[in-house]
Steps between C-alpha positions, in 0.01 A plus 500: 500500500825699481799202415816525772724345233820712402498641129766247312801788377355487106107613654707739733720686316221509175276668775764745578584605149092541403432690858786723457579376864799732679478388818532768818639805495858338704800447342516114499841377665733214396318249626137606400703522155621143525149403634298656118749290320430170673162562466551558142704181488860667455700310783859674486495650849485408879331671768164584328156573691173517337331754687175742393790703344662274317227335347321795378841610283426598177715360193605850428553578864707182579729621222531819615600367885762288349653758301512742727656244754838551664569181520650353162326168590160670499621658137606183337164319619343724201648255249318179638164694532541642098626106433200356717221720395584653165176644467549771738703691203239765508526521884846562432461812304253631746740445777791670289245820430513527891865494588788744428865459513693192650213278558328614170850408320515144718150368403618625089802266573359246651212461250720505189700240662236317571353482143864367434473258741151343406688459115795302659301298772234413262498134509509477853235723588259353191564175738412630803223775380387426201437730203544805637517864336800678354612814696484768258800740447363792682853705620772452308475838280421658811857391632673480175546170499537288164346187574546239228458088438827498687374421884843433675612844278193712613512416821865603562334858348222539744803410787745733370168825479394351852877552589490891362182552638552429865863554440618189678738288306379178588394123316124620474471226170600245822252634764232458225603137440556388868116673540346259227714211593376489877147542415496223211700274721224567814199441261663179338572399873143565610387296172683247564405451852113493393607214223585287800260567714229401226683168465514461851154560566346270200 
């Protein structure tokens, strides 16, 4: 007898990545967007619905959607999917083999950033995920960026490329922050709220 219960996000998205899953031909829209990454337990956006859509994303193909997003909300969500699920660095270069141009150039960005990010967020995110694995270094030749031990230092260098490359002279090193920032702070909040409501219920 077939079981009604929902796939918890770890069975889900391993299914995905083994079944080379990418969903329906449609381009997904914000919200179906927002709707893969709560299922894959990346809460950073409102508004998300879990339809047939949604939920048959693949990795690679979520990527691609939020790339290729006009909305710079939808773009910075790539940084607490890479921090959340770390794994999906292959799905990432699969995803970059299938854009060109702007969006191409945005998930680069993003990911390099990203692998920044996991260095200086470590501690927190070993606390609230565990052991997780390193993003590997997979664009910055690419881009010509020299990444070194220096976080703070390489990330002003993938802002000042993203800067070039979209020519907009803007604090991208401070939209990459506020992106990691709101997410941790969510999670911790939704951690938190579980921590009392096991005390309250025992």
């Amino acid at each position: 007898m077939q079981s009604n219960r929902p796939l918890s996000r770890s069975v889900l998205l391993h299914w995905r990545l083994n079944n080379g899953m990418t969903g329906t031909s449609e381009i997904p829209s914000a919200d179906e967007l927002v709707g893969a990454l709560d299922a894959l337990d990346v809460p950073f956006l409102m508004g998300g619905v879990q339809n047939e859509t949604a939920l048959a994303l693949s990795p690679a193909a979520l990527l691609q959607g939020l790339a290729s997003a006009p909305e710079a909300r939808m773009r910075s969500a790539l940084i607490p999917l890479l921090l959340r699920h770390p794994e999906l660095a292959k799905e990432a270069q699969v995803a970059s083999t299938r854009l060109t141009g702007q969006p191409r150039d945005t998930l680069e960005l993003f990911y390099t950033a990203a692998l920044l990010l996991q260095r200086k967020y470590a501690a927190r995110l070993a606390r609230l995920f565990g052991a997780q694995a390193a993003l590997p270094d997979l664009y910055s030749q690419a881009l010509h960026i020299d990444l070194t031990d220096n976080v703070e230092a390489s990330l002003a260098r993938v802002g000042a490329r993203h800067a070039e490359l979209r020519g907009l002279n803007m604090n991208w090193v401070g939209g990459y922050e506020h992106a990691v920032r709101t997410w941790l702070a969510l999670v911790e909040l939704r951690a938190e709220r579980r921590k009392q409501h096991v005390w309250q219920t025992t």
